[in-house]
DRENMI-13249 format. One record per residue (C-alpha): y, x, z. Coordinates in nm, 4 decimals, padded with zeros to 6 digits. Each point is the difference from the previous one (the first is absolute). Layout:
((Y, X, Z)),
...
END
This chain:
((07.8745, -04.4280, 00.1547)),
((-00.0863, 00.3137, 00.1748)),
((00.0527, 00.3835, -00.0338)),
((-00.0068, 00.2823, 00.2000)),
((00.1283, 00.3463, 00.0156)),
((-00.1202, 00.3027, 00.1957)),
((-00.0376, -00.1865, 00.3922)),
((00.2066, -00.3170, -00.1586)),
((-00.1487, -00.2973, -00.0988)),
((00.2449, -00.2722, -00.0925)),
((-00.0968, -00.3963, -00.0748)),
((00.2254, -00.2963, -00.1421)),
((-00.1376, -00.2874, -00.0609)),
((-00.2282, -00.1985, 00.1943)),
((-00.1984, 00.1693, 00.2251)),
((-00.2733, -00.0696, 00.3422)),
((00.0897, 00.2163, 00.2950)),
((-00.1404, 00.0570, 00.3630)),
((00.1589, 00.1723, 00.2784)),
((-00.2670, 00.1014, 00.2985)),
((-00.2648, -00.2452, 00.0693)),
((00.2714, -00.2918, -00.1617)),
((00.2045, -00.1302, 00.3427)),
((00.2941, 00.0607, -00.1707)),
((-00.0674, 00.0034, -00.3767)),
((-00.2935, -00.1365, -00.2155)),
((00.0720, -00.0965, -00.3422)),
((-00.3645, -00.0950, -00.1695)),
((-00.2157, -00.2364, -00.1932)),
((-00.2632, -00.2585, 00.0660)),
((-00.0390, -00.2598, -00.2243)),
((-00.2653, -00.1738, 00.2016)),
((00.2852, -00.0895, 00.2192)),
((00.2569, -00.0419, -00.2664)),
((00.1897, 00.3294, 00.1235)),
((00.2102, 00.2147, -00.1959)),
((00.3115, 00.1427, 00.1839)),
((00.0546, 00.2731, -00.1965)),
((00.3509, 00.2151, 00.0260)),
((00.2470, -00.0009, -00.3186)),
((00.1873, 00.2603, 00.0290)),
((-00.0187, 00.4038, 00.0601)),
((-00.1844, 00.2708, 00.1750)),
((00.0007, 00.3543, 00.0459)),
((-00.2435, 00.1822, 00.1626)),
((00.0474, 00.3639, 00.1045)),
((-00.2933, 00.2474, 00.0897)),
((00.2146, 00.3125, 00.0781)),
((-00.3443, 00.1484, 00.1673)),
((-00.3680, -00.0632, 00.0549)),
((00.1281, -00.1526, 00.3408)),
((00.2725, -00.2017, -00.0659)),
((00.0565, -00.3422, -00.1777)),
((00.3523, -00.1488, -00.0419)),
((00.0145, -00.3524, -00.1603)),
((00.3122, -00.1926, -00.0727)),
((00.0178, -00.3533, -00.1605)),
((00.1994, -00.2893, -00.0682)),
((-00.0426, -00.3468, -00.2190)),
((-00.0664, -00.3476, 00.0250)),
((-00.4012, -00.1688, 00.0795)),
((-00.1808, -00.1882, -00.2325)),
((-00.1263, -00.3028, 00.1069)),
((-00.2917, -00.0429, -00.2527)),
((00.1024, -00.1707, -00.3338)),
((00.3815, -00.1420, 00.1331)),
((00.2487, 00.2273, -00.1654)),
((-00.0058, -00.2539, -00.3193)),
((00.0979, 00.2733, -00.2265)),
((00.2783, 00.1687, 00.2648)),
((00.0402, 00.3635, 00.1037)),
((00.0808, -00.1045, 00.3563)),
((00.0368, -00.3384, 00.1627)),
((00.2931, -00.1412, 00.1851)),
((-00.2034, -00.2064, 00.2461)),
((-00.1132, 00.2734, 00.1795)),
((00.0896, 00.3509, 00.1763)),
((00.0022, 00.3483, -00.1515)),
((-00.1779, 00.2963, 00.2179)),
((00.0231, 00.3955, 00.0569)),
((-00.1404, 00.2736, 00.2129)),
((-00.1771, 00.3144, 00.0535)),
((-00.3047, 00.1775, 00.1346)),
((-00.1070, 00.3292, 00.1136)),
((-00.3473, 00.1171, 00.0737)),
((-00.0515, 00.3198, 00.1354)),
((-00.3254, 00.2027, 00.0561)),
((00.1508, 00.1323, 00.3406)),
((-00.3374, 00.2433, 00.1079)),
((00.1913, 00.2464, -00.2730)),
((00.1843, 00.1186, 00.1955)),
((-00.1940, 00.0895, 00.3075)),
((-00.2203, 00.2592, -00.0536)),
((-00.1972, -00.0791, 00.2706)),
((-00.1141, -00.3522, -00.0681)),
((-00.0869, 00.1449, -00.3726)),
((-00.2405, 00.2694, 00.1918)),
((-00.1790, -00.2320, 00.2125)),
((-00.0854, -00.3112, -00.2782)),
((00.3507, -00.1953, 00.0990)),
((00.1727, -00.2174, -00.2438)),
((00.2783, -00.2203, 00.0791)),
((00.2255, -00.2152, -00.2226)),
((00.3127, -00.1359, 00.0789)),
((00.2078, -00.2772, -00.2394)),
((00.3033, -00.2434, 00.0734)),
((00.1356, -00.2793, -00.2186)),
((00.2852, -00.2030, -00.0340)),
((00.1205, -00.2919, -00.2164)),
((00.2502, -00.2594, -00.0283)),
((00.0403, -00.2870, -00.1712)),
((00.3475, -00.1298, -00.1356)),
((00.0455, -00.4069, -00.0486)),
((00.2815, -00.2029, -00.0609)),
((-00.0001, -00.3227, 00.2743)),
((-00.1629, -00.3152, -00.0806)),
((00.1671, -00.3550, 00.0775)),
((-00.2281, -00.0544, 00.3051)),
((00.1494, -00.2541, 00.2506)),
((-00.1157, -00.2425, 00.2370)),
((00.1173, -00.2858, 00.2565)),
((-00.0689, 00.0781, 00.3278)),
((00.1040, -00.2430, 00.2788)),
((00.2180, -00.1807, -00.3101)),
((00.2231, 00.2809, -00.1275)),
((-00.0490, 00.2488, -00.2435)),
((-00.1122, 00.3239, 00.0106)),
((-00.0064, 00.2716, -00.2788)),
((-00.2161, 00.3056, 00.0608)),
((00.1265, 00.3245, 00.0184)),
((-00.1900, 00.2571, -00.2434)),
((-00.0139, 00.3616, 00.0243)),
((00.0009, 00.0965, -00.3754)),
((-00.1483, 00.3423, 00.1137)),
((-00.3150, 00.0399, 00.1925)),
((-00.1207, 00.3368, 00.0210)),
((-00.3740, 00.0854, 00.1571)),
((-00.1441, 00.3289, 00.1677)),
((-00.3030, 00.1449, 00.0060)),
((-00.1858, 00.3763, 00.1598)),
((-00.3793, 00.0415, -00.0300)),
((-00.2066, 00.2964, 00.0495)),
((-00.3833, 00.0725, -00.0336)),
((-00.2091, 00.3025, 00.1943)),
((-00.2959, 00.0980, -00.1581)),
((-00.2737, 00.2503, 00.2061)),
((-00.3839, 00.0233, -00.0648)),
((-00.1150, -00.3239, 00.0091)),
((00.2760, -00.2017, 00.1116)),
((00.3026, -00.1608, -00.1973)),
((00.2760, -00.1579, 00.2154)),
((00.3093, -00.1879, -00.1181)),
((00.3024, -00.1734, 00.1173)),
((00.2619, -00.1350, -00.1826)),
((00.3027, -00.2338, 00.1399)),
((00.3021, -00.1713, -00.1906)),
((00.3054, -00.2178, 00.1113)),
((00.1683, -00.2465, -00.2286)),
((00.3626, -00.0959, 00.1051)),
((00.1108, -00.4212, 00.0077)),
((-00.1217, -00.1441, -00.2372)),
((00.0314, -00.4098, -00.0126)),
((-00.2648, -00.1506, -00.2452)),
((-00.1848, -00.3051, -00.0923)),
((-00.3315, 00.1528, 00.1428)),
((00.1964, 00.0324, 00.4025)),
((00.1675, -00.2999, -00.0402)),
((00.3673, 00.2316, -00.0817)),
((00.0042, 00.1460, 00.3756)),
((00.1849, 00.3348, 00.0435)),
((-00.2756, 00.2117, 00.1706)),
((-00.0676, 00.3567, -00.1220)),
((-00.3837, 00.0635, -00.0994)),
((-00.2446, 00.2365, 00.1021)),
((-00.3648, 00.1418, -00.0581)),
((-00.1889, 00.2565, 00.1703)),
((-00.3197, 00.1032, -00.0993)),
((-00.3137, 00.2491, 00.1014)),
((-00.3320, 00.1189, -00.1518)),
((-00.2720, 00.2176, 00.1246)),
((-00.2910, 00.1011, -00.1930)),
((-00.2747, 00.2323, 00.0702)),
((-00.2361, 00.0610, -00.2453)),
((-00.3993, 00.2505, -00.0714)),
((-00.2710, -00.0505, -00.1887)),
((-00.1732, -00.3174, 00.0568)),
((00.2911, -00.1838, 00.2203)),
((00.3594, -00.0599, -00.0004)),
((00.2045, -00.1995, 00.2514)),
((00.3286, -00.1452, -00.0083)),
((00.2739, -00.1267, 00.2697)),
((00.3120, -00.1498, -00.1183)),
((00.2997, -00.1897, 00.1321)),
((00.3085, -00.1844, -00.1702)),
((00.2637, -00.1846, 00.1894)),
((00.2651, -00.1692, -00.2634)),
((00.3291, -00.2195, 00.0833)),
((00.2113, -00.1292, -00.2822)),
((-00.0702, 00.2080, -00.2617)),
((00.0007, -00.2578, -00.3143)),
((00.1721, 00.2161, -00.2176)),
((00.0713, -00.1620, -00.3396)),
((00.2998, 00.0779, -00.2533)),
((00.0821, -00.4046, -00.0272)),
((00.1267, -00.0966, 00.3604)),
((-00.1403, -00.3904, -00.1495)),
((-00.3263, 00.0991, -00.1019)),
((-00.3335, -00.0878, 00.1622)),
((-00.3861, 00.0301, -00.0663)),
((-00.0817, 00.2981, -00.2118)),
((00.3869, 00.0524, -00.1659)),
((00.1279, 00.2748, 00.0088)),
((-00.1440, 00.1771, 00.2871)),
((00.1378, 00.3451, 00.0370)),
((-00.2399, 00.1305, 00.2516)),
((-00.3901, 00.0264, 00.0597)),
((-00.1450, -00.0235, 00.3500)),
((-00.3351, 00.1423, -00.0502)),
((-00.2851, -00.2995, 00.1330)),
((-00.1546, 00.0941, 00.3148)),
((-00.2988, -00.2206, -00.0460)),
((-00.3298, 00.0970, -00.2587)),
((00.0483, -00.0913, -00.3589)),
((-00.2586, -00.2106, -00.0655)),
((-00.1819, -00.0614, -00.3733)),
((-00.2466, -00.2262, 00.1065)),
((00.0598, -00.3831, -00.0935)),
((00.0058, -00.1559, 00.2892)),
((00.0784, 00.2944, 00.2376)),
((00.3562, -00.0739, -00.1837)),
((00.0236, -00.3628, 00.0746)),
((00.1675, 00.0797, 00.2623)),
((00.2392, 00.2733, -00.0853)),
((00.3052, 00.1279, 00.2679)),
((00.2895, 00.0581, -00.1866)),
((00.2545, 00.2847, 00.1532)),
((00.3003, -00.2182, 00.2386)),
((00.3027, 00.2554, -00.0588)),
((00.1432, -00.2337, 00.2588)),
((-00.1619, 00.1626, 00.2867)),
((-00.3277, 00.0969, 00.0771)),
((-00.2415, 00.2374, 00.2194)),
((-00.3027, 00.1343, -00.2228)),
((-00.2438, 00.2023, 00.1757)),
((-00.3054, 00.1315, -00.2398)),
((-00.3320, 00.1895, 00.0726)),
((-00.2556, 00.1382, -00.1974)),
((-00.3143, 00.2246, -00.0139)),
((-00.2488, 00.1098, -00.2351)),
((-00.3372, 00.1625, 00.0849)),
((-00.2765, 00.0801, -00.2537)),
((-00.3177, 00.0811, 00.2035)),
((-00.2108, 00.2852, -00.1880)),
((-00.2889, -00.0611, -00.2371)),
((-00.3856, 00.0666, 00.1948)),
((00.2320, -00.1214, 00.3498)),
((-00.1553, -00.2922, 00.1720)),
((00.2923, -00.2359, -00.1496)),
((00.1053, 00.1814, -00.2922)),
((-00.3759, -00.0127, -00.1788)),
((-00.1317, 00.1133, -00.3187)),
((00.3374, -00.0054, -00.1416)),
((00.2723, -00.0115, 00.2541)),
((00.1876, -00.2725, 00.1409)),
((00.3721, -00.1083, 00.0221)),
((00.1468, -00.2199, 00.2636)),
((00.3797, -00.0749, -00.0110)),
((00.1874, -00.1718, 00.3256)),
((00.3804, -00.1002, -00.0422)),
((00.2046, -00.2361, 00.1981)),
((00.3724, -00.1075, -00.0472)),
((00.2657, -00.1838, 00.2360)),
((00.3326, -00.1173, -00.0635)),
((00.2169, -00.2083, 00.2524)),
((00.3431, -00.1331, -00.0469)),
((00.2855, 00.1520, 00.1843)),
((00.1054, -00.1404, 00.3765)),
((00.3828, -00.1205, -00.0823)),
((00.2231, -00.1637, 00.1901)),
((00.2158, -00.2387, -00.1738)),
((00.3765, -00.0192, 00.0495)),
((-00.0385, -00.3766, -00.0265)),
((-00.3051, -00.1875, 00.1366)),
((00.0002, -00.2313, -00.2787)),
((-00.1329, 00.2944, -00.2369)),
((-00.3088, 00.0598, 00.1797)),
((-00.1463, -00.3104, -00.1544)),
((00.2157, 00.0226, -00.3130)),
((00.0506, 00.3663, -00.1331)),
((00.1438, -00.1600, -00.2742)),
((00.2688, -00.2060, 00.1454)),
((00.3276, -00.0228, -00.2056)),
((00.2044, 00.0890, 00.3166)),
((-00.1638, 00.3734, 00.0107)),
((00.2298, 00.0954, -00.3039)),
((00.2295, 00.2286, 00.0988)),
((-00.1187, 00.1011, 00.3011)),
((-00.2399, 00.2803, 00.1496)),
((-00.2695, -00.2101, 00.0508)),
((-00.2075, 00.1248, 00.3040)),
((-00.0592, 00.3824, 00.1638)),
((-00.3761, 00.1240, 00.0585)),
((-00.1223, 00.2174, 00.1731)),
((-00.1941, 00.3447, -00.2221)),
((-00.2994, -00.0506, 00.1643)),
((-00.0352, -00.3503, 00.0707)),
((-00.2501, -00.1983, -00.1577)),
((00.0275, -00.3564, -00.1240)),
((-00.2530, -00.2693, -00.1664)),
((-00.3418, 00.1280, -00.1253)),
((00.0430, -00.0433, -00.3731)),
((-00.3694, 00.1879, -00.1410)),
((-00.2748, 00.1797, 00.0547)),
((-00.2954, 00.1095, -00.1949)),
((-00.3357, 00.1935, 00.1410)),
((-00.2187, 00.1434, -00.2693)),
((-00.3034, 00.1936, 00.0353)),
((-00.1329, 00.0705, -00.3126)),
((-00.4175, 00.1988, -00.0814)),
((-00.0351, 00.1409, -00.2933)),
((-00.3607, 00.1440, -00.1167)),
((-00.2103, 00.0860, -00.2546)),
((-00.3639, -00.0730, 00.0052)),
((-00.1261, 00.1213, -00.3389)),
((00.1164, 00.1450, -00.3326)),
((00.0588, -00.3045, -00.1136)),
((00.0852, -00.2201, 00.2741)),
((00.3014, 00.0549, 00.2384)),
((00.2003, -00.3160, 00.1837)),
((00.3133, -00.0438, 00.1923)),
((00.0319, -00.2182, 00.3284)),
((00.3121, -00.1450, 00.1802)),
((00.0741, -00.1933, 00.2714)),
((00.3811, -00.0665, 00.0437)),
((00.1722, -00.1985, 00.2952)),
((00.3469, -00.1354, -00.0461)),
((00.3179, -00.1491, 00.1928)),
((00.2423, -00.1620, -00.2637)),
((00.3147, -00.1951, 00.1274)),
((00.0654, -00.1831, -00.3053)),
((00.3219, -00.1566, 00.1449)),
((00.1122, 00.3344, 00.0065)),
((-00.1296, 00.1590, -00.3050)),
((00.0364, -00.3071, -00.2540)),
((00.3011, -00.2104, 00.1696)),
((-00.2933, -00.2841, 00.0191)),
((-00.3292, -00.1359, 00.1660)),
((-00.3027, -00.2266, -00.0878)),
((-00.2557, -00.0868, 00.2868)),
((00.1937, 00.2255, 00.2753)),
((00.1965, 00.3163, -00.0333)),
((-00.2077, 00.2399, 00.0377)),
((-00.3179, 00.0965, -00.1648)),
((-00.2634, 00.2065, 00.1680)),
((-00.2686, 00.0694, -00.2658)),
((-00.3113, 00.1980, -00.0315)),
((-00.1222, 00.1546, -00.3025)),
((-00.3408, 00.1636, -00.1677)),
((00.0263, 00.1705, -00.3101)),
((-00.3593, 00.1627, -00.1701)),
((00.0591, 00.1575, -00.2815)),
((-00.3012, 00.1623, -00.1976)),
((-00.0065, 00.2553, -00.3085)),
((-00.3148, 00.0208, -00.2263)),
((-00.0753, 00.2654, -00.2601)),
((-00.2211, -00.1066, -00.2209)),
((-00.0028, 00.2657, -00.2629)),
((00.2392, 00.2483, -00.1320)),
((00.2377, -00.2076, -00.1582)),
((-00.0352, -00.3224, 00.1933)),
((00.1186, -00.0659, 00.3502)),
((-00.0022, -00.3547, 00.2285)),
((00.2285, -00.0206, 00.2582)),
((-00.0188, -00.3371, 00.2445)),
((00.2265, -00.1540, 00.2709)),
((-00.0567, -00.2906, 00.2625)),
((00.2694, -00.0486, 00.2200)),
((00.0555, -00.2941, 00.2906)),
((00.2875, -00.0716, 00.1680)),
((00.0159, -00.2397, 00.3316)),
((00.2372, -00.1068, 00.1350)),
((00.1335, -00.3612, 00.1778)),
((00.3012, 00.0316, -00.1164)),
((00.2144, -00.0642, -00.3617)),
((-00.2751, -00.1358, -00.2563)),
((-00.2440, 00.1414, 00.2021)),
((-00.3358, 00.1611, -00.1541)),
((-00.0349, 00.1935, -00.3302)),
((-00.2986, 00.1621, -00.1895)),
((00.0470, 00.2479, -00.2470)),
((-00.2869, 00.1455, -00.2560)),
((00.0871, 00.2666, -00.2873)),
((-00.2579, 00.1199, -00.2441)),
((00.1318, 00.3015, -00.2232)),
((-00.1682, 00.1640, -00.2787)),
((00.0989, 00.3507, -00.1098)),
((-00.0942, 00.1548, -00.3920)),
((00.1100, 00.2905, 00.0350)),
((00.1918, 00.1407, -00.1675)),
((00.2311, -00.2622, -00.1185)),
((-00.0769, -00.3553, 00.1599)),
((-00.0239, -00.1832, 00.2869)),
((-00.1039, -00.3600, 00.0223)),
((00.0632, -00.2049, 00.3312)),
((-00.0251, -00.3736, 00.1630)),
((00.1042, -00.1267, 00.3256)),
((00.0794, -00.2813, 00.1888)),
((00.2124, -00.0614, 00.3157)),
((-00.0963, -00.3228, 00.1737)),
((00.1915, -00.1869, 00.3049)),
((-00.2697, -00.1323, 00.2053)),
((00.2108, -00.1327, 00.2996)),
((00.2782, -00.2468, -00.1596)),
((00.0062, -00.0513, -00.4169)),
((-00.3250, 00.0934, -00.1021)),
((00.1646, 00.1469, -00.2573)),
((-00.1573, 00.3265, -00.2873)),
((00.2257, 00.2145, -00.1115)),
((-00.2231, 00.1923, -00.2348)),
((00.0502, 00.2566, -00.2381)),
((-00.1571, 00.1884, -00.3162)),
((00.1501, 00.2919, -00.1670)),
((-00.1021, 00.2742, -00.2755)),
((00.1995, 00.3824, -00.0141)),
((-00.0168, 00.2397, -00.2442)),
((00.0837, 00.3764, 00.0711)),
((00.1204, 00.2080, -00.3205)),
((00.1342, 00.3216, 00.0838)),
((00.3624, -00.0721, 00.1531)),
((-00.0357, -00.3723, -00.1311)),
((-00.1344, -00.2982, 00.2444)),
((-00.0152, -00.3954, -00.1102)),
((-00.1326, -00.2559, 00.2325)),
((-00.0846, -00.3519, -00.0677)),
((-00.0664, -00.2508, 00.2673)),
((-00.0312, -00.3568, 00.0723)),
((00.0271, -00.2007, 00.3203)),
((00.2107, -00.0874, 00.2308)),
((00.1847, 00.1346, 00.3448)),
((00.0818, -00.1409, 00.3103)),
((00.3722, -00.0793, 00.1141)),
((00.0126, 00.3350, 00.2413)),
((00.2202, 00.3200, 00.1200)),
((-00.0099, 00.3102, -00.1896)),
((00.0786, 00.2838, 00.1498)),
((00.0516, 00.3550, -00.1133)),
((00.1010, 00.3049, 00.2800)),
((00.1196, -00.2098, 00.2837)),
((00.2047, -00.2399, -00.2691)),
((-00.0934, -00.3289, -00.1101)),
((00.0563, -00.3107, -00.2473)),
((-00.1084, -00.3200, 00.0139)),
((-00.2220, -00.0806, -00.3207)),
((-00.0749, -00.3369, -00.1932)),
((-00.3428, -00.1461, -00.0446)),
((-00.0995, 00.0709, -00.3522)),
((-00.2687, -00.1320, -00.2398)),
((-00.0659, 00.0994, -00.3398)),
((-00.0903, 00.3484, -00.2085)),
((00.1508, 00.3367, 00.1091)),
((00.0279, 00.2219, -00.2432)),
((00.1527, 00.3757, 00.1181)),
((00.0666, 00.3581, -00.1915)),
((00.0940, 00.3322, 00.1573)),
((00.0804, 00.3124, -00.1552)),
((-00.0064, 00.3057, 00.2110)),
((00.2106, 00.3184, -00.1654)),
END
């Protein structure tokens, strides 16, 4: 339920919130990855003026479909806080004069739990874990805007906060982060940095996976929609990581020697993300971070700019052109560093997996309502199950259906198809999709979070309604 009045707007109920770029809150949906951590509670929002916003909030998170008909749980935590967002360039006439605009917002939140029963025997005697039922988080961010350029910083602390996902060690978390983008017509280039440090933030101290997450760390690496671009997929490591991210854009004029008849687009991104260089307080963590005698303890110290294990990287360079009115195709080549150990807990055929990757993908116009669209895509790589091939053919009736079939095929290890057919239908805000085939056991990820997913076989059938 919501209502305002004059510059107050007032929700109870259950609501999705997001404070700054989501370090410290994110409260959203994506079924794909069975996520719903909604907030059950209340919010008021105050806009006293055109360059102030004042939030305020309080409640209990959803996780998905677990309430079993309950206003609030007792298995898990209750949480509160507050934002402000200011559009600081107000009040300097100056920077208003000369095309300055600079924002300024902090954040804060705290989560209240009641302790759990958590013990364990260390060197054969008992030990119960002490439990801070209040663990409150920080966070400033600001963003300069002039011309052409957009830069923003943004950096939180979280106090101790012993969980499941640090195996309960009292170390305060951290996460500093920096963007830089300059952008004109026909290019755009991005820098950006992250460094993070025990900054699992969840409202169940017990919880693990995809429960409960309070917090968002923004992925540093490109968010791929190709098939097997994603087989591969990092997945954000709250517990510590570098992430360093580059990209530019350039589109190269039509009539230039490389832009042609119709212009031409190239696109050039890379991404690296290390672990952090710690020092353990114990040298038997080093090989086991998740050693039961860590409980209770700090853990380790690291340095802010030291650098651990190589956990990814990706290289993309990307041409896109257009060589007639009807005709106009897509190449990729990607190069990737994935330490599965790392990423997935496991390995198959070595650690890490150093793949290569070309992606063609082709669109056809063949009159005004119909449209062909084709991908090829191989993967190689020695590593894991080795090579794939992947082939799409989609048809396009405009303006209501699309027809498609594919078929991903492990040439290295199986042998195995995993194909698929489907058939949508587009009616105003309505959209049904049948399919049949089957998927491969895989990772599915969604903005730097990911789920492991089943191998399926059978008919999909799928509805949306957008209002």
């Amino acid at each position: 339920m919501k209502g305002r009045y004059k510059f107050v707007e007032a929700t109870v109920g259950d609501f999705y919130e997001q404070f700054g770029s989501g370090m410290l809150l994110r409260s959203y949906e994506d079924r794909s990855l069975g996520i719903d951590n909604s907030i059950r509670g209340g919010r008021i929002v105050l806009t006293p003026t055109r360059w102030a916003t004042i939030k305020a909030l309080g409640g209990q998170q959803r996780n998905y479909f677990d309430r079993k008909g309950r206003v609030f749980s007792r298995e898990r935590g209750y949480l509160w806080g507050g934002d402000v967002e200011l559009s600081a360039s107000q009040w300097f006439k100056a920077m208003n004069d000369n095309g300055w605009n600079l924002n300024a917002g902090a954040s804060w939140i705290t989560k209240h739990e009641s302790p759990d029963p958590i013990t364990q025997v260390i060197d054969g005697k008992l030990h119960r874990l002490n439990q801070p039922e209040n663990v409150s988080a920080l966070s400033a961010r600001f963003r300069l805007q002039h011309g052409n350029w957009d830069v923003y910083t943004e950096y939180a602390h979280k106090l101790d906060d012993p969980n499941a996902t640090n195996n309960y060690i009292y170390k305060s978390g951290s996460v500093a982060m920096l963007t830089a983008t300059y952008a004109r017509s026909g290019m755009s280039v991005l820098l950006g940095a992250r460094r993070s440090e025990n900054f699992d933030f969840r409202s169940e101290r017990t919880a693990t996976q995809t429960a409960l997450r309070i917090n968002h760390l923004q992925p540093f690496t490109q968010q791929q929609s190709y098939t097997l671009a994603a087989l591969y997929p990092y997945a954000t490591q709250p517990g510590g990581e570098w992430a360093l991210q580059a990209e530019m854009r350039y589109r190269f004029k039509k009539g230039s020697w490389a832009g042609g008849k119709y212009g031409t687009g190239i696109k050039l991104s890379a991404s690296h993300i290390r672990g952090l260089k710690k020092k353990w307080n114990d040298l038997r963590w080093e090989s086991n971070p998740q050693d039961a005698s860590m409980m209770g303890t700090d853990g380790y110290k690291s340095d802010f700019f030291g650098m651990g294990e190589r956990y990814f990287h990706d290289i993309d360079l990307e041409i896109s052109k257009k060589i007639s009115r009807t005709y106009s195709f897509t190449f990729t080549y990607m190069n990737q560093y994935y330490n599965r150990q790392i990423i997935e807990g496991h390995a198959e055929n070595g650690d890490i997996i150093r793949s290569n990757l070309f992606i063609y993908d082709g669109k056809h116009k063949l009159s005004q309502r119909l449209s062909l669209r084709t991908e090829l895509q191989y993967l190689h790589t020695r590593q894991a199950e080795k090579d794939w091939l992947f082939a799409l053919v989609e048809c396009s009736v405009l303006p209501h259906f699309i027809f498609s079939v594919s078929d991903q095929w492990n040439t290295g290890v199986t042998n195995k198809h995993y194909y698929m057919a489907s058939a949508a239908g587009m009616f105003g805000n309505h959209r049904l999709q049948l399919s049949y085939g089957r998927t491969r056991r895989g990772i599915n990820c969604s903005g730097g979070v990911c789920r492991m997913m089943p191998a399926t076989e059978g008919v999909y059938l799928s509805y949306n309604l957008n209002f």
